[in-house]
N, C-alpha and C positions, 0 to 999 in steps of 0.2 A: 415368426416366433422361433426360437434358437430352440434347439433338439436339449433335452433335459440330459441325454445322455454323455454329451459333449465334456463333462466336468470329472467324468469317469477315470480320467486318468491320474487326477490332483493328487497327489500326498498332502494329508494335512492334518495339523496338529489342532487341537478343542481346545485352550486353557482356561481356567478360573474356576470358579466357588463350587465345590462337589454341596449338593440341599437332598436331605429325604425329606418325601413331600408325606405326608400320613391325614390320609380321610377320615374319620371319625363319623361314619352318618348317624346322627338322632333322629329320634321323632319329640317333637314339640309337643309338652301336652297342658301349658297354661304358664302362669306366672306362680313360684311358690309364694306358700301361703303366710312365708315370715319374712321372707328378703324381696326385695326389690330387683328378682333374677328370674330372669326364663327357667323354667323347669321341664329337663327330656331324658326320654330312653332311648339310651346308647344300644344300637345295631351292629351290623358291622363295619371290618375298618379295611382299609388300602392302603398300602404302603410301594408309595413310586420312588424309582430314584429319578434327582430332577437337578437343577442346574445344568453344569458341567455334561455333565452323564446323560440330560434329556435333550442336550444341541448339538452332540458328538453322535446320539442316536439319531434323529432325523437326517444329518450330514452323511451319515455314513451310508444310506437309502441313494446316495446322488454320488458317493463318491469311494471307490473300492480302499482307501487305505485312507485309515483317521485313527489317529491317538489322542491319549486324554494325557492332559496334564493338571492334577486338580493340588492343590495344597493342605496341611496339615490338619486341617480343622473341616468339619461336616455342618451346615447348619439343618438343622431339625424344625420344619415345621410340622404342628400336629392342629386339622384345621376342622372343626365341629361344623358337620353339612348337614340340611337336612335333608332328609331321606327321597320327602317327594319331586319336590323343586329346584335340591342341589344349591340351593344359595348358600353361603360362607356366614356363618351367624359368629365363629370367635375364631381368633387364630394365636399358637403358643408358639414362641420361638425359644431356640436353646441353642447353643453351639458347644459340638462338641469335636473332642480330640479322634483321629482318626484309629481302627484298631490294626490297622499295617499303614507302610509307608507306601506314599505316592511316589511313581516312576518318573522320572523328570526324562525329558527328550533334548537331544541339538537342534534348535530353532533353525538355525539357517539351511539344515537340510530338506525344510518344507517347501512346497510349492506356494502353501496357504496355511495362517496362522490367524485362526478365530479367538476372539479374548472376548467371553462371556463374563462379564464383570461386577458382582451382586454388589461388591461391598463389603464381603463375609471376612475378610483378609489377606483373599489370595493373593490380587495383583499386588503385594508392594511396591515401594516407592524407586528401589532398587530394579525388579523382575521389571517394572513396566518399561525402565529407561534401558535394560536389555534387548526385553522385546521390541521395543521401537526400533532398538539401533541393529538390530540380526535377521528381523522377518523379511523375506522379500516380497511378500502381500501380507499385509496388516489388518484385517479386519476389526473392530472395535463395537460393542453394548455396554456403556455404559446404565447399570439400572439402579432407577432410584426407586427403595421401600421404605414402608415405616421403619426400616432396623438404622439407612442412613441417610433419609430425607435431607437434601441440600449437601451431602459432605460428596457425594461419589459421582462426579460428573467428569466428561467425556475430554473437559480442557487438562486435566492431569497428565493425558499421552500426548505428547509432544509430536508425536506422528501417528495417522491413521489413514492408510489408504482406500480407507471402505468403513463406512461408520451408519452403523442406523439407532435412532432414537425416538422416544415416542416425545409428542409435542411437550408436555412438562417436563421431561430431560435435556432438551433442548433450550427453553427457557430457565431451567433454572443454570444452567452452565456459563448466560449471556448476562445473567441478574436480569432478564427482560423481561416482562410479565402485561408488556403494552405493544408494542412494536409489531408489524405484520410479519406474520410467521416466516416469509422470504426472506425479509431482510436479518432475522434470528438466523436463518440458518445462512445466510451469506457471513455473514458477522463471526462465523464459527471457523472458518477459514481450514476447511478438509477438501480433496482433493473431489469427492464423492460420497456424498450423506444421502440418507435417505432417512423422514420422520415421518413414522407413521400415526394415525388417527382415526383409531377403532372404525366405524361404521361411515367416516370423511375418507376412509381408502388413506394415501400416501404420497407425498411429495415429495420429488429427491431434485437432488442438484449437483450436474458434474463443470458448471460454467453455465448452465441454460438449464432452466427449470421444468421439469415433467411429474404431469398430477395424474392419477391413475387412481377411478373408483374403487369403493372396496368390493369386496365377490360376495357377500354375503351379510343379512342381517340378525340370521340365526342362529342362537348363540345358547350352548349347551353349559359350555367352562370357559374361562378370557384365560386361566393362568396358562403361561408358556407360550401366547399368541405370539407375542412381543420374539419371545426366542426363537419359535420357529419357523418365522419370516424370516431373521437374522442369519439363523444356521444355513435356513435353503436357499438363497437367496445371494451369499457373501461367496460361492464358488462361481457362479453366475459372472459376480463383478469381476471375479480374479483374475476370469480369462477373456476380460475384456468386452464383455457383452454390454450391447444399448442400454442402456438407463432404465428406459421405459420398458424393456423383456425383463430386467432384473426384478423391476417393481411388479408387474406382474406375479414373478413368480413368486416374490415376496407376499404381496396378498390373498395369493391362492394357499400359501405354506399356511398363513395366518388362517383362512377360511375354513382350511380342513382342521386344524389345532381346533378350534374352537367349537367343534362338534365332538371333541372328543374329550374323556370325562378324567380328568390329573393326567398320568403319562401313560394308559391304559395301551395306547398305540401310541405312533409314530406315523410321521408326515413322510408318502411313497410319492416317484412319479406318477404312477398310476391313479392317485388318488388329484394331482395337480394337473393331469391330464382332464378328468373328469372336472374339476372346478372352472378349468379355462375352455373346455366343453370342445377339444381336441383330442382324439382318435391315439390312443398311444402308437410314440415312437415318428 
């Protein structure tokens, strides 16, 4: 198993969609008595920063120098949870204009360049054909939500040296929705993918395919699993680590996220040490 420390040296740049994530917890007290709506009393709320800002935060746990590069606009989600159980009963999106300017960085002087990609507007069509052509490791997430189901998939960048996606990203990018999940991701033609599949763990492929269980079946919040597999996991690739250690630590990133409740914490070695039930350092 590759020393978690090993990635410590990287310079690297975070880009894409800056999201405030906001909790809203209710308590559910019945159906009202005129409409055809759940009726609850609002508690209290959390407000995480999330995108951009929450895969730049677990990277930076692995790695001493990380910049964000996020674009003009902010999306807002504000998501109505309940109190007990924490399940996701409505969620409101809104996009909004930033109230200062984001920092723009020189690409080519990264070791490693992460492109967290919602969909929200950051990567345009121009920035991405940049980035392709100046990164010298390319990391890539392309994610598909309700806001751009089917428009924001992973074949838009013309290069990616490290790409992970969860299995309906992957399929929708191929138009495949039949096909064995191997030949989808041969089909996508990246140097090194890895798609991951909640509680089916994850399959990557660098020319030969390695499947690796997932760590965990208990699950407190899923948002941001997806991300901080991606984050922790894409320094791993950069410096050339086995497939099967990358995936690893990709599932353990994912393990720990998802004990944790919106962006409350962040994904540590320490805590990836514990999930793969190794002795830190």
């Amino acid at each position: 198993m590759i020393a978690l420390d090993s990635v410590k040296h990287l310079k690297v740049l975070v880009m894409g969609d800056a999201i405030m994530d906001e909790y809203v917890y209710v308590k559910v007290i019945g159906k009202a008595v005129k409409e055809n709506a759940l009726s609850a009393l609002a508690g209290k709320r959390e407000l995480f920063k999330g995108g951009v800002w929450a895969a730049a935060k677990h990277t930076a746990n692995f790695c001493d120098h990380v910049d964000v590069w996020r674009g003009p606009m902010t999306m807002w989600n504000s998501r109505l949870v309940d109190d007990v159980y924490l399940r996701k009963l409505f969620v409101v999106h809104e996009l909004r204009e930033n109230d200062e300017d984001s920092h723009q960085h020189t690409i080519k002087d990264y070791d490693l360049v992460i492109v967290t990609d919602f969909g929200h507007g950051t990567m345009t069509r121009s920035l991405i054909e940049r980035v392709s052509y100046e990164a010298r490791f390319l990391a890539v997430n392309t994610q598909t939500n309700s806001t751009n189901f089917g428009f924001n998939v992973i074949k838009k960048y013309p290069r990616a040296d490290f790409v992970v996606l969860d299995e309906l990203e992957a399929r929708l990018a191929m138009h495949d929705n039949h096909s064995p999940l191997e030949l989808v991701i041969e089909k996508l033609d990246y140097p090194c993918i890895i798609v991951t599949r909640g509680t089916q763990g994850a399959i990557g492929y660098d020319g030969c395919f390695d499947t690796v269980p997932a760590l965990t079946h208990s699950v407190i919040d899923t948002m941001g699993a997806g991300d901080a597999f991606f984050a922790v996991a894409a320094p791993f690739a950069a410096i050339g680590a086995k497939l099967k250690d990358v995936i690893r630590i990709g599932n353990a990133a994912g393990a720990v996220k998802v004990g944790i409740v919106g962006h409350r914490s962040s994904v540590t070695p320490h805590r990836i040490y514990e999930q793969l039930g190794i002795e830190d350092g």
